[in-house]
N, C-alpha and C positions, 0 to 999 in steps of 0.2 A: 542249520539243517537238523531234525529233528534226530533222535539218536533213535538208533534200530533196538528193540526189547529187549533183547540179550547184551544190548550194551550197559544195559541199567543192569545196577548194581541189585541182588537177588530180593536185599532189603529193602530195597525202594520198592520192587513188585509188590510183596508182602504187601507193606505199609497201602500203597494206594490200592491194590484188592480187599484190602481190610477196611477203608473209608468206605468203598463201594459199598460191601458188602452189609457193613452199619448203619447206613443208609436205607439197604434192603429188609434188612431184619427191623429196624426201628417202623416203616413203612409197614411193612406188610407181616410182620412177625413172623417168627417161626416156621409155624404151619404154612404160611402163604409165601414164605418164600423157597426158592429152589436154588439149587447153585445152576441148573441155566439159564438163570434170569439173574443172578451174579456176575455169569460168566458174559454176557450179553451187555449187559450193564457197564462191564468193566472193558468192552471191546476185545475180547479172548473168546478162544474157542472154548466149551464147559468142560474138554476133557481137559484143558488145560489149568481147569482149578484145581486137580485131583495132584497136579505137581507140586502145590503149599497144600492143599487140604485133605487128609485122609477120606472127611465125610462132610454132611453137612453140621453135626455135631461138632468136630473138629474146628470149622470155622466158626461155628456160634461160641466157641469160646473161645478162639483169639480174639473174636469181635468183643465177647467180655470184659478178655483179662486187658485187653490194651484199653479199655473204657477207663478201667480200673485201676491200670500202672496210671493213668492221668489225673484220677481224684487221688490216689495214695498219696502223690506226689505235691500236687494243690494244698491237699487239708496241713498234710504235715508241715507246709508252708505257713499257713496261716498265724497269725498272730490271736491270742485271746484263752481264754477258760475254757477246757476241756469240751465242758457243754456245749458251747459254739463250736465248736469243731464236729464234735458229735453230728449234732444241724446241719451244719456244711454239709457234711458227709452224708447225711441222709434225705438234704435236700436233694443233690447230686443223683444221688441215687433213684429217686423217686420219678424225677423227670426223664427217667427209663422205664416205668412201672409196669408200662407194659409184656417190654421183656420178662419181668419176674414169676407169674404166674408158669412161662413157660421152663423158664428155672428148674423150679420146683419139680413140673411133673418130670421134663428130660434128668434129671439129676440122679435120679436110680438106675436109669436104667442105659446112660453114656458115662462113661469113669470120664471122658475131659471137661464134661459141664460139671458133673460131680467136685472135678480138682478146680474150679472156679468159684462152687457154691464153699467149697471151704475156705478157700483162699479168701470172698469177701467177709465170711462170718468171723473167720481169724481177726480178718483186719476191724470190722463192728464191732468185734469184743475188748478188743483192747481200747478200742475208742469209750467204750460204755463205759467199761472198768475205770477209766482216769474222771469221767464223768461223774460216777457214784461214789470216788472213793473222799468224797466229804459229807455223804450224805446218808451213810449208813455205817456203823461198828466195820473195823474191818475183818470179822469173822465171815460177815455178812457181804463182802464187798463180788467174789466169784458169782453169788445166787444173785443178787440184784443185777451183775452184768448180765448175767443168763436171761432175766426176768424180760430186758432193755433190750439184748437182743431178739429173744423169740417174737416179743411185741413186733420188732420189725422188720422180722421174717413173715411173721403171720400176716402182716396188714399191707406187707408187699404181695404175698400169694394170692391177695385176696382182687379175683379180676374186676371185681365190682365195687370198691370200698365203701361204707357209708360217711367216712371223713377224712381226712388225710394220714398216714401213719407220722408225722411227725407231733399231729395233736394229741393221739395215743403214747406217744413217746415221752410229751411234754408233763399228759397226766399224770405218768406211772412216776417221772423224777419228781414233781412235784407233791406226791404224795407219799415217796420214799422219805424226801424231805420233811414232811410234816412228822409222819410217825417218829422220824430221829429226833425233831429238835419240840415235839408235845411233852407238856407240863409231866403227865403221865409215861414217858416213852419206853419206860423199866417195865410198867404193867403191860406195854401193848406189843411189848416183843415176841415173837413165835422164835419157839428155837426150833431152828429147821432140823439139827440133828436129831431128834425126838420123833419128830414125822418120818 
């Protein structure tokens, strides 16, 4: 016999209105979805979302951060060089791309997608940082993570990209690389505290 709603434990609701939900927003993005087409979706009445969900802001970022406890979880798993893990992580990320444009614009102006967008750059910066840090001085090691991250932030907002942001990502380490390990490298270095 099937259990009655209220029998299910509070987390289990959570959890399966938050797949619904991912589903929803993955589909139809942001803008096109609603939480009563959530609530519909998930067999609940829509006032009944408002009892997990403050808003629909609220939900678009559990729908985030629980994306994101799952790759946190995965990458730090994985076996291999920095770099690759970086990739992982940005593969991962990208086969949501869609979501990201809306990131960006809701991020100013909802503090729980705000406390998401930090929470994934937190977690891209230290990924970059372990990535860069043989491939430039390490005075330099904070600005090249910055550099690695904005690259993909920027080529995630962007709703239309011209190439993938992991090939932007690949140029920029590659070319960090070059300037550290060129014949020249002493001549070619900027000191950033100067600028």
């Amino acid at each position: 016999m099937p259990r009655n709603r209220q029998e299910v434990p509070r987390e289990e609701r959570i959890d399966a209105l938050l797949a619904v939900a991912e589903q929803q927003f993955l589909a139809r993005g942001f803008a096109g979805t609603s939480i009563a087409e959530i609530a519909r979706a998930a067999g609940i009445e829509p006032g009944s979302v408002y009892w997990y969900f403050r808003s629909k802001d609220h939900a678009f970022a559990a729908v985030l951060n629980r994306l994101l406890d799952g790759e946190v979880d995965r990458i730090a798993e994985l076996p291999g060089e920095a770099a690759q893990k970086l990739f992982a992580a940005l593969d991962s990320v990208e086969r949501r791309r869609t979501l990201h444009p809306c990131v960006a614009e809701r991020a100013p102006h909802a503090p729980p997608i705000m406390e998401y967008h930090e929470r994934l750059h937190e977690w891209l910066h230290g990924l970059a940082l372990s990535a860069v840090a043989d491939l430039v001085p390490e005075p330099d090691h904070e600005i090249a993570a910055d550099a690695v991250v904005a690259t993909i932030e920027g080529g995630l907002a962007n709703p239309a990209p011209s190439r993938p942001t992991s090939h932007l990502v690949r140029y920029l380490l590659a070319s960090l690389a070059a300037v550290e390990h060129a014949p020249n490298a002493a001549a070619t270095e900027v000191t950033i505290a100067t600028t």
